[in-house]
C-alpha distance (Angstrom), angle and dihedral (degrees) to the residues before:
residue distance angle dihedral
X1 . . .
X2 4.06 . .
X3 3.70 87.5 .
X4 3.85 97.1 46.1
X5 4.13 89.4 51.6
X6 4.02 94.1 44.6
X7 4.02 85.8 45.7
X8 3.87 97.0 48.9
X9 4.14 88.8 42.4
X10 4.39 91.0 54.5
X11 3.69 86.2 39.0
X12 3.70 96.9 47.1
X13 3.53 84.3 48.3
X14 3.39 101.6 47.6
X15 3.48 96.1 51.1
X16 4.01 87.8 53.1
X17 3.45 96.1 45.9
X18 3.61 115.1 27.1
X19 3.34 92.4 108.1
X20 3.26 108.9 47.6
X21 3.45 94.3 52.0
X22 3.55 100.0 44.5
X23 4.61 86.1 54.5
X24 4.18 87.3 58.7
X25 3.76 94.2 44.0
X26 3.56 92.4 47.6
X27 3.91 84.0 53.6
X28 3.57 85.0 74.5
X29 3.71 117.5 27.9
X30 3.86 138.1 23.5
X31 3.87 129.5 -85.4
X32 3.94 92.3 -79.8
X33 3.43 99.4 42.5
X34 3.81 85.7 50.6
X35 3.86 98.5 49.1
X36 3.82 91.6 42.9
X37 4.16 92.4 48.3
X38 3.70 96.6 42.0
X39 3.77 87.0 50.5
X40 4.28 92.0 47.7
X41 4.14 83.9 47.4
X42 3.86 94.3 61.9
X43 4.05 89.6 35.2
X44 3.68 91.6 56.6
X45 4.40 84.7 49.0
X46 3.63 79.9 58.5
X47 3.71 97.5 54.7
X48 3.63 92.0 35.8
X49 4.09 100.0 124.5
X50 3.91 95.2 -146.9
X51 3.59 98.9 40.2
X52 3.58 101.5 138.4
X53 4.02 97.8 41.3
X54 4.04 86.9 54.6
X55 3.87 121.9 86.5
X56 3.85 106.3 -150.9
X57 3.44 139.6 -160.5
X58 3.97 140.1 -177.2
X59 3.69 82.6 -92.9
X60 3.39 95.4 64.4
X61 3.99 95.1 43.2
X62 3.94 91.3 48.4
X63 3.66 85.9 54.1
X64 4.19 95.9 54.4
X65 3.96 85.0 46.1
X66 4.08 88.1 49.4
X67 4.00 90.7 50.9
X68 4.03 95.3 41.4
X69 4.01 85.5 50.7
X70 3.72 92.5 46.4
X71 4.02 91.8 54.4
X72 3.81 87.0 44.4
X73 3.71 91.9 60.2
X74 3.92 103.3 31.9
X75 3.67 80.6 52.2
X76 3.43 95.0 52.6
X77 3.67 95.1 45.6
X78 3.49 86.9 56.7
X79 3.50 101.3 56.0
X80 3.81 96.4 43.1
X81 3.91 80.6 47.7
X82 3.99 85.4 55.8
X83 3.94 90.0 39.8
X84 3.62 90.6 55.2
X85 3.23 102.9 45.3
X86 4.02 98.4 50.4
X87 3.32 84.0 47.9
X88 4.14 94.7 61.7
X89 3.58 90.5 39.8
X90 3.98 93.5 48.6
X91 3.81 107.2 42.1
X92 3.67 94.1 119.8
X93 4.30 87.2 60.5
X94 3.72 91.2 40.2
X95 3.85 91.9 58.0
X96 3.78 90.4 47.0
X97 3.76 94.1 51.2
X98 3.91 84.5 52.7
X99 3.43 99.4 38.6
X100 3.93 91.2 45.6
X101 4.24 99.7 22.6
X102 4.35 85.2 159.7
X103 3.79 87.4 54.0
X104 4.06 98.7 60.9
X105 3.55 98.2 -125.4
X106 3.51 95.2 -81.3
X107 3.76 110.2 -155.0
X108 4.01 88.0 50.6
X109 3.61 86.3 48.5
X110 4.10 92.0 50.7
X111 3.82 93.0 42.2
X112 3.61 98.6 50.4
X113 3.77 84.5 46.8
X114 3.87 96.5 57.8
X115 3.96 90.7 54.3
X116 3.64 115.0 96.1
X117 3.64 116.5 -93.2
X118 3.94 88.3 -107.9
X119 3.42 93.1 44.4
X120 4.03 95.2 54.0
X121 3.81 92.5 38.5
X122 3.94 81.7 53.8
X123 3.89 92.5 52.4
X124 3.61 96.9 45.6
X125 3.66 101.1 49.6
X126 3.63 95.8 41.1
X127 3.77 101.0 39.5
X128 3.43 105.3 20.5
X129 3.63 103.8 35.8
X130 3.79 96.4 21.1
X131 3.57 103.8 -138.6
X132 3.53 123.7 156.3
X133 3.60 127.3 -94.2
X134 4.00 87.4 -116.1
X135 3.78 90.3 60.7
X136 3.27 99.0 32.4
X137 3.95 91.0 55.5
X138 3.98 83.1 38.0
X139 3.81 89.6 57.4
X140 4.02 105.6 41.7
X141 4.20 87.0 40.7
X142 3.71 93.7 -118.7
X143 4.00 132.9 113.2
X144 3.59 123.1 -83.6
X145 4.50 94.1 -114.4
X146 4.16 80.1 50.0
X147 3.67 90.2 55.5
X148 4.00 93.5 46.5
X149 3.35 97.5 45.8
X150 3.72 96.4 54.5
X151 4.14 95.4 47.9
X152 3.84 80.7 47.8
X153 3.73 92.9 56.9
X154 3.58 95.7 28.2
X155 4.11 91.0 58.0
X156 4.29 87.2 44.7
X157 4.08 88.0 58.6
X158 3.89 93.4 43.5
X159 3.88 78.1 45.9
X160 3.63 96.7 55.7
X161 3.96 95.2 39.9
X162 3.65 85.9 56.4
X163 3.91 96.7 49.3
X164 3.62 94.7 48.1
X165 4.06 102.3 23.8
X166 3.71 99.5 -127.9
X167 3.50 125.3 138.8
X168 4.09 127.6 -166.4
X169 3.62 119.1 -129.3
X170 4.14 111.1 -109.2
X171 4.51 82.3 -111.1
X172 3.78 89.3 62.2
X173 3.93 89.9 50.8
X174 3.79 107.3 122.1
X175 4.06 116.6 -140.6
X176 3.74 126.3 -153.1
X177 3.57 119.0 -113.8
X178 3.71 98.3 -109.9
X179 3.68 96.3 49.4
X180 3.94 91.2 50.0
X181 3.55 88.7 57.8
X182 3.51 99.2 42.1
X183 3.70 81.9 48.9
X184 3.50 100.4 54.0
X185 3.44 99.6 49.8
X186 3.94 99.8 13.4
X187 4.17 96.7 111.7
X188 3.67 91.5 54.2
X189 4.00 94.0 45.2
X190 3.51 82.8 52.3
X191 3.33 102.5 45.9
X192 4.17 84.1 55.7
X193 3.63 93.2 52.4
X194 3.49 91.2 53.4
């Protein structure tokens, strides 16, 4: 019956004030930015956990859509921030991986292969696949700090094999305890769970 009221209330709402909130997003952002925020503002409604106590207004929804739009762009600053700044600090690996595309780009290759597995998973889903630290903590079963403070050291070593142009071989490659485990004894746990 909860479900049922908190379902009519977004939908009520939604039909009210699609619309409306869909015109000041579109202020800001493109089309599918628009459709994808307007979408996350009535979601969020949804999960709301005092839903039915609140009175709301178009106030209220323009002000979910103007925090989900701000985290959309401050995390997008922050990965072209990171993009940018792996980029200055790895020309020397970006010109091999264009001057030798069949080769891999080697070095980059080697490099992110001597980070720790938690470290590189870090650096890829944050950087590379720009996820958010929520799912990216969500995803490799850690907490959120955990997850920040290996893309923060993970980016520092790529850093440093960039500066001085040093790579580790894949045996020096340190593992995190967790992953060793898992590793060691992953096939059969798997096995089980299947």
């Amino acid at each position: 019956m909860v479900a049922t009221t908190r379902s009519s209330i977004v939908r009520d709402l939604f039909e009210q004030y699609f619309e409306r909130v869909y015109r000041f997003i579109r202020r800001s952002a493109d089309e599918a930015t628009a459709d994808e925020i307007v979408q996350d503002v009535f979601l969020k409604l949804l999960q709301h956990p005092n839903l039915e106590s609140k009175t709301l207004t178009v106030s209220y929804l323009f002000k979910i859509a103007d925090n989900l739009l701000k985290r959309r762009f401050q995390r997008a600053r922050r990965a072209n921030e990171i993009h940018q700044d792996l980029a200055g600090t790895s020309a020397k690996w970006a010109m091999n991986a264009l001057n030798h595309p069949d080769e891999d780009a080697p070095g980059v290759t080697a490099a992110l292969g001597s980070l720790k597995d938690g470290e590189r998973d870090a650096v890829r889903m944050i950087v590379c696949e720009e996820l958010s630290y929520e799912a990216a903590a969500l995803s490799l079963g850690v907490r959120v700090t955990t997850v920040n403070n290996w893309k923060h050291r993970g980016l520092e070593r790529l850093r440093e094999r960039a500066a001085d142009g040093t790579t580790l071989p894949q045996s020096d490659r340190r593992r995190t305890p967790g992953r060793e485990a898992a590793e060691l004894g992953g096939d059969r746990d798997r096995d089980a769970a299947a």
